[in-house]
C-alpha positions in Angstrom: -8.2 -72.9 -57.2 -10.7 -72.1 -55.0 -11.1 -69.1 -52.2 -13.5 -70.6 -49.4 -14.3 -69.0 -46.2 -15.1 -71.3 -43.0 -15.5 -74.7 -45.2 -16.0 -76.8 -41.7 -19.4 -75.4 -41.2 -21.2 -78.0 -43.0 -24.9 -77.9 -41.7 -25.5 -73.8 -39.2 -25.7 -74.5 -35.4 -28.2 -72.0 -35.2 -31.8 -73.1 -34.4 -34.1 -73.3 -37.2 -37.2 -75.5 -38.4 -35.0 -77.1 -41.2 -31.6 -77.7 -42.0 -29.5 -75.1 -43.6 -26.0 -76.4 -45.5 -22.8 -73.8 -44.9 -19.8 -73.7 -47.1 -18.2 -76.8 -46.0 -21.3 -78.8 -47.8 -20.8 -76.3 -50.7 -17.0 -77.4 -50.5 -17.8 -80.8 -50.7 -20.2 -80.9 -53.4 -17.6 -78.9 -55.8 -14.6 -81.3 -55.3 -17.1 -83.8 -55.8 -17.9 -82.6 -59.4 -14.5 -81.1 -60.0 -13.0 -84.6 -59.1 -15.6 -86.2 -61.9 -14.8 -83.5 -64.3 -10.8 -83.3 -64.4 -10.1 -87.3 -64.5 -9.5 -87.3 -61.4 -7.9 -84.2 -59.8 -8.1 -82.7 -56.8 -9.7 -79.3 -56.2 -6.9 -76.9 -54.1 -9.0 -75.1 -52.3 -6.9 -71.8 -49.8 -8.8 -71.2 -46.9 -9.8 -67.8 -45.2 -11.8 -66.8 -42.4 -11.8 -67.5 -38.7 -9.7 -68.9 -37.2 -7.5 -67.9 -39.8 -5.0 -65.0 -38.5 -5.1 -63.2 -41.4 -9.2 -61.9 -41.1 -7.6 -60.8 -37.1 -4.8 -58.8 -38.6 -7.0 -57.3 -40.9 -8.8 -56.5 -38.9 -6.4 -55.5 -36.5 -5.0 -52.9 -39.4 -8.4 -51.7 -39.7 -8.8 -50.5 -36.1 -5.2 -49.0 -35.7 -5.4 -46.6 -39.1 -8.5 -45.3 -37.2 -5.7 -44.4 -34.2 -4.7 -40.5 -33.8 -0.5 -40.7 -34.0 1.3 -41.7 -31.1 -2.4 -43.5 -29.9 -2.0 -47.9 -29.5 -5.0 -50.0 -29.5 -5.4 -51.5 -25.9 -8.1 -53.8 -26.3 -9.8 -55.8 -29.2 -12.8 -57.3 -28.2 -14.0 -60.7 -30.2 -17.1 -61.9 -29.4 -18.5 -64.8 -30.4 -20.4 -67.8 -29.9 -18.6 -70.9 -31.5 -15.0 -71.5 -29.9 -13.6 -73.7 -33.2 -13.7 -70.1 -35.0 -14.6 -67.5 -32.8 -12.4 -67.6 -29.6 -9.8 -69.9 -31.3 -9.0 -67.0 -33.8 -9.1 -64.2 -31.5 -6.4 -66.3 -28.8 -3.8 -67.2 -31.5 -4.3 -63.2 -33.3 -1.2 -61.1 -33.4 -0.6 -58.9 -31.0 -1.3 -58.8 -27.1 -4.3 -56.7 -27.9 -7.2 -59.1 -28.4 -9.7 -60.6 -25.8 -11.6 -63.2 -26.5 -15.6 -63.3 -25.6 -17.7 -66.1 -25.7 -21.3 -66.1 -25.7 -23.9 -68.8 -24.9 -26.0 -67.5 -27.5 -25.5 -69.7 -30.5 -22.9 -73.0 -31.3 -21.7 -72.6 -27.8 -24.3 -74.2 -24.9 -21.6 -74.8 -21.9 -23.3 -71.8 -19.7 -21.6 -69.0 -18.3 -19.9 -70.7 -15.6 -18.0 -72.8 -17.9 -15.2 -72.7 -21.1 -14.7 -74.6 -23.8 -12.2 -76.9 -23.1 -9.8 -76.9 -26.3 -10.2 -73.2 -27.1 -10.9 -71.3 -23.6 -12.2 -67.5 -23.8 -10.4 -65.0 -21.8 -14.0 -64.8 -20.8 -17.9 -66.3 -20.7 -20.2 -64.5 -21.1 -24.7 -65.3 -21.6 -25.3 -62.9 -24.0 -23.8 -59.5 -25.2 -25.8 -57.7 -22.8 -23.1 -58.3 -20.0 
């Protein structure tokens, strides 16, 4: 079995002069071997990162052992620039807590007057100057 984080990134978003294979290609070239190897079988491969809840909550666990007793976390911030993984994680974490931030830095190149459609931020923002 396999631990793999973020195995849909296949080729990065972000700008540069040649093309730079992520995890998912990774991912694909390993069951491609492992499937030639074993006769056959299928590689079982357990996900992790974002969107996953679990990197939230552990997040999430992180932050509130930091807290003085009696103290609650209001706010989580996530910021990020690629909905799929970014904002989607952050609007399906547990807890009322967390805020979702999307940039227009990066995968994300709607502008700050719009949202992703399938996985809205609780807000838009250009840059993380704002």
């Amino acid at each position: 079995e396999v631990f793999a984080s973020n195995p849909d990134d296949f080729v990065w978003q972000a700008a540069y002069p040649v093309p730079r294979y992520g995890q998912g290609a990774f991912l694909d070239c390993l069951r491609t071997l492992w499937r030639r190897l074993s006769r056959g079988a299928e590689l079982r491969v357990t996900e992790f990162g974002k969107p996953h809840p679990s990197q939230f909550s552990a997040a999430q666990q992180l932050l509130e052992a930091q807290l003085r007793p009696g103290e609650q976390l209001q706010r989580i911030f996530m910021m990020g620039d690629n909905p799929a993984a970014d904002i989607r994680g952050a609007n399906i974490a547990r807890g009322g807590a967390w805020r979702s931030v999307l940039v227009c830095t990066g995968v994300y190149q709607g502008g700050p007057a719009s949202n992703d459609a399938a996985d809205p931020a609780w807000r838009v923002e250009p840059d993380l100057r704002a």
